[in-house]
C-alpha positions in Angstrom: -52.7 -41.6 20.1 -54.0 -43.1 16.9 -52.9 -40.3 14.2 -55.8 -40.8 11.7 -58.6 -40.4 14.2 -59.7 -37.0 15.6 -63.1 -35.1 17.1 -64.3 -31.7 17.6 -65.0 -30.9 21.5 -66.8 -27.1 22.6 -64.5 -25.9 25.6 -65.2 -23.1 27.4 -62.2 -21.0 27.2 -61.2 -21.9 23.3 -64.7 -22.5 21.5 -64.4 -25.5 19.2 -61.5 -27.6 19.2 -60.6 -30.2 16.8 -58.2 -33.0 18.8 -56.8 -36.1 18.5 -58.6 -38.9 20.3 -56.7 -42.5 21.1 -59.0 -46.1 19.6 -59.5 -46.7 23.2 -61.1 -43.5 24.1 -64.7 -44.5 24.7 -66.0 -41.1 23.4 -67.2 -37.8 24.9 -71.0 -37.8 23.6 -72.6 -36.0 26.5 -70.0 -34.6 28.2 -70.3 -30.8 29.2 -67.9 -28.3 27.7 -65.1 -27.8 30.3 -61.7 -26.0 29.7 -59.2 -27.2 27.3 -56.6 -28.1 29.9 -59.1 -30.3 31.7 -59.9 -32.3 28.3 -59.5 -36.1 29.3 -60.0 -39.5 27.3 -61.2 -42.8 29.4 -61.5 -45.7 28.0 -64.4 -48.2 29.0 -64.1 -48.9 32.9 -63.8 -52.6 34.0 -64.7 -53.6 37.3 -63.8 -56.8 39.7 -65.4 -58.0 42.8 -67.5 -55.4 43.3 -64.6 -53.7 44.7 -62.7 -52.5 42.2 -63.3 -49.6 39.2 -60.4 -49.2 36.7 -60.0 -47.6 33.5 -57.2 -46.1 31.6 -57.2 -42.5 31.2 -55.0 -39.6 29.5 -55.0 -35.7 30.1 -52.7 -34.7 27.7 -53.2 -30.8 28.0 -53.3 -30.5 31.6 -51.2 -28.0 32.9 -48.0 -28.4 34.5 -48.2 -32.0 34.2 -49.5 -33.0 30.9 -50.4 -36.7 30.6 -48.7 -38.1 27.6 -49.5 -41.4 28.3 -52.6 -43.8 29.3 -52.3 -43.8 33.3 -54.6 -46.5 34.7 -57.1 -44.9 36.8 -57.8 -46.9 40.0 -60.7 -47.1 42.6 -61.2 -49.6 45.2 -63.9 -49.5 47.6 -63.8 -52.0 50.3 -64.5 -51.5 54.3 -65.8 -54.3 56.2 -65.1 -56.6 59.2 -64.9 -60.5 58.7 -64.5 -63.4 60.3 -62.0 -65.9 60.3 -64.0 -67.7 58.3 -64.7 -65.2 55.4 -61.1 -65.0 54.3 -61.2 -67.1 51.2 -63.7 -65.6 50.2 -61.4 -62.1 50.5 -58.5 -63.8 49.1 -60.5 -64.8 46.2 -61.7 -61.1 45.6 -58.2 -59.8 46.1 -57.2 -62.2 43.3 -59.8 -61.1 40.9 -58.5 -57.1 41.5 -55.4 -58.3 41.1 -55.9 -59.8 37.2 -57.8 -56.8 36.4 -55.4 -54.5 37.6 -52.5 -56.6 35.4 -54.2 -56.4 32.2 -55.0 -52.5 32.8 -50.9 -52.3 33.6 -50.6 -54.2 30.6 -52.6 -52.5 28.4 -51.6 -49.1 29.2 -48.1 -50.4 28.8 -48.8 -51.7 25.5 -50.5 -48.7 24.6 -47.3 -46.8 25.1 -46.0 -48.2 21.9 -49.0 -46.7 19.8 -48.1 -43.3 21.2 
């Protein structure tokens, strides 16, 4: 996380807390007060295909298994039947989920670094 930057959240078992909060966090304006260990950053989600949702997020308070790094947050959403026919244009989504979901890798790889 970036050292210099940090925000005050309300939780409901600590009151106000003052933590740190990564560049890529996209914020937390609205969000209800929830418990400290549950305190999450995401960043912005992307989104391929109409398919796919990613986004890179970090719990690093949760208990038991504290997130100290970016994890990549992944949802894909895709039931249909197809013809023969339709393929390409599958293979062509499948592609498009596939370069999101590299640059997410990436980026949460590189964002190891900035821990």
């Amino acid at each position: 996380m970036n050292a210099g930057r940090t925000i005050t959240l309300a939780t409901t078992d600590r009151g106000m807390v003052r933590i740190p909060e990564p560049g890529w966090c996209r914020g937390h304006e609205g969000e209800p007060p929830q418990r400290f260990t549950d305190l999450t950053h995401h960043s912005i989600p992307a989104r391929a295909a109409g398919i796919l949702t990613v986004h890179l997020s970090q719990a690093p308070y949760l208990v038991g298994s504290p997130e100290r790094q970016p994890i990549v947050s992944v949802v894909l959403d895709y039931h249909q039947d197809l013809r023969a026919e339709q393929m390409p244009e599958l293979y062509e989504a499948l592609r498009s989920v596939q370069r999101v979901l590299s640059f997410a890798a990436a980026e949460a790889i590189r964002l190891r670094g900035e821990l």
